[in-house]
N, C-alpha and C positions, 0 to 999 in steps of 0.2 A: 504494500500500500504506500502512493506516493505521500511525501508532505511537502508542502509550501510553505515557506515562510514570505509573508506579503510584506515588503516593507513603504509606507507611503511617505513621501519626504514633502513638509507642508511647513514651514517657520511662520507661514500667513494663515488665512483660511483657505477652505479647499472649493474646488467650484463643483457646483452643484453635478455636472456630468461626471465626473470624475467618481462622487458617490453613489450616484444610479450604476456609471458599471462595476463598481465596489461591490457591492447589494448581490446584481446580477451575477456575477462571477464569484461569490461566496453559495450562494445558491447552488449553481452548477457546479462547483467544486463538491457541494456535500451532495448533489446526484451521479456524480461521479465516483463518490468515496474516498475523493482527495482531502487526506489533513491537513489544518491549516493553523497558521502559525500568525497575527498580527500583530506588527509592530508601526508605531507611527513615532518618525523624526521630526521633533517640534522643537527643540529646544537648542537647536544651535547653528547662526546663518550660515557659519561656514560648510557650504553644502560637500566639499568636498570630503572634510574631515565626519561630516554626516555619515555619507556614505560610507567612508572606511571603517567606523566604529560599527556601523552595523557589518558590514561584510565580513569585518574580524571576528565579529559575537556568533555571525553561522557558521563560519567556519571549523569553531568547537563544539558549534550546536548538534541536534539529530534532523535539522528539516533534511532532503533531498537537496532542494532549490530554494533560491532566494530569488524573489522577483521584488524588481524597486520600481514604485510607478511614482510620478512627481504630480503636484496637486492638480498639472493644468492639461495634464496627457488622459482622454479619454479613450476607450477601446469597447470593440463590440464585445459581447458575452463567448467565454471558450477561445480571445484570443489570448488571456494571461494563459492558459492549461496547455493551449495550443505551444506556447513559445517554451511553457516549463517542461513540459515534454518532449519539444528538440534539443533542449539545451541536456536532457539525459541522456536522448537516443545519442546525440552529437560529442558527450562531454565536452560541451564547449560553455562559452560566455555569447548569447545570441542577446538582439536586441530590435525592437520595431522601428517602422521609419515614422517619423514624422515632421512635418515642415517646422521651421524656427524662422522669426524674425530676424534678420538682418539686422545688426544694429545700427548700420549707418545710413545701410542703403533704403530700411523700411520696407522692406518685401521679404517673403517669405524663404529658403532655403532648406533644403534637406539637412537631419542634423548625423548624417553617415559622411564619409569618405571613401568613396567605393576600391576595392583593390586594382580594378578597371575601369576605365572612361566606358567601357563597352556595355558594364555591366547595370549604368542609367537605365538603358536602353530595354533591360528586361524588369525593369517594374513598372505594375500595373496597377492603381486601386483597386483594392477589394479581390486580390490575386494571392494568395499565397506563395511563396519563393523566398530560399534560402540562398545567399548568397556570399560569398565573404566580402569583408571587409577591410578598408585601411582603423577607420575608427568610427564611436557609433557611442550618442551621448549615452548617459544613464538613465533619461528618461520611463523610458519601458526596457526594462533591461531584465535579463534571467539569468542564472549563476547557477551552475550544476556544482556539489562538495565536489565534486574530483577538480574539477577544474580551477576555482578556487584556492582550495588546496596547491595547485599545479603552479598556481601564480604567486603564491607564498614561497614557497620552494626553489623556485625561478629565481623571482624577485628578491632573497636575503642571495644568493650567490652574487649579485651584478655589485660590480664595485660603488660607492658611494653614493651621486644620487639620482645615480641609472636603477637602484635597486630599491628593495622594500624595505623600509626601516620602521623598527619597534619606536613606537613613541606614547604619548599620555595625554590627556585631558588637564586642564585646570584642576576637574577632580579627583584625577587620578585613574581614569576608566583606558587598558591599556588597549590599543589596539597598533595594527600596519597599515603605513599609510598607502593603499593600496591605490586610490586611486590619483595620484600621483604619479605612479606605474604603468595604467591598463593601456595608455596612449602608446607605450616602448614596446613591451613583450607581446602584445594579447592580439589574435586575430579574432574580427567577431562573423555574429552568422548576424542576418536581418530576415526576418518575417513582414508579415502583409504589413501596407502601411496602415497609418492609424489617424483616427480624428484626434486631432489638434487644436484644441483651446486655446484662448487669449480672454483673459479676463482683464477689461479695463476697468 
């Protein structure tokens, strides 16, 4: 039986779509028989370091997968189970596409870097496809333990601050600063795109 660990990263409030597919995809997780594990990061802007304290925490944890979805990234039903389920079959790090704001230019951009110009060219809304990748936010993002794992192990071998280094919270909560790292070692997979919020 698989488990999820859901983690939702929100320092603000979370927009309404976001928790309809929450709702939704808890739902279909317990008619699937998927366990489920939730955690929500609230309490500290710096998202990066967010995310590493949790990815450290499952990494000694029992889930299977960690999926991190961000307050403004909505998805249809069965695609978080969908992605946590490549990223087992795959032992990889996969993650969804979805557009981002340009910050200067004001228009939208994909938040991947494809491994190929070529490979633009094979996505489709509302298409499933698994592609690699150069890099691929954390927005909707999936984390299988081996892989994880895979990137700790990696990561403390690289000299200095190509690698993963142990560090601490103000309160002392330790974790790797992983994501730091996922951009050097880590190739990802990307799954169907995804609706994309903007809450003004």
């Amino acid at each position: 039986r698989m488990k999820i660990q859901i983690a939702l990263f929100a320092y603000g409030g979370v927009v309404d779509e976001v928790m309809d597919a929450l709702l939704a995809e808890f739902q279909l997780l317990g008619q699937e028989g998927v366990e489920v594990e939730f955690t929500r990061a609230r309490d500290d802007a710096l998202i990066s370091r967010s995310r590493s304290v949790i990815a450290s925490e499952f990494a000694t944890g029992d889930a299977d997968v960690l999926a991190m979805v961000d307050r403004d990234v909505a998805w249809a039903p069965g695609d978080l189970l969908g992605l946590a389920r490549g990223t087992i079959e795959r032992n990889a790090i996969a993650a969804g596409i979805y557009p981002i704001r340009h910050p200067v230019a004001n228009r939208a951009k994909f938040n991947i870097r494809f491994a190929s110009d070529d490979d633009l060219a094979k996505v489709k809304i509302g298409e499933d496809a698994w592609l690699p990748v150069r890099y691929a936010s954390a927005g909707f993002l999936a984390i299988s333990r081996k892989a994880i794992q895979r990137v700790i192990a990696y990561g403390r071998e690289l000299p200095g601050e190509l690698g993963v280094r142990a560090c601490a919270t103000e309160n002392g909560v330790e974790f790797f600063d992983l994501f730091l790292s996922f951009s050097l070692c880590i190739s990802f997979t990307i799954r169907r795109p995804l609706l994309w919020l903007y809450n003004n």
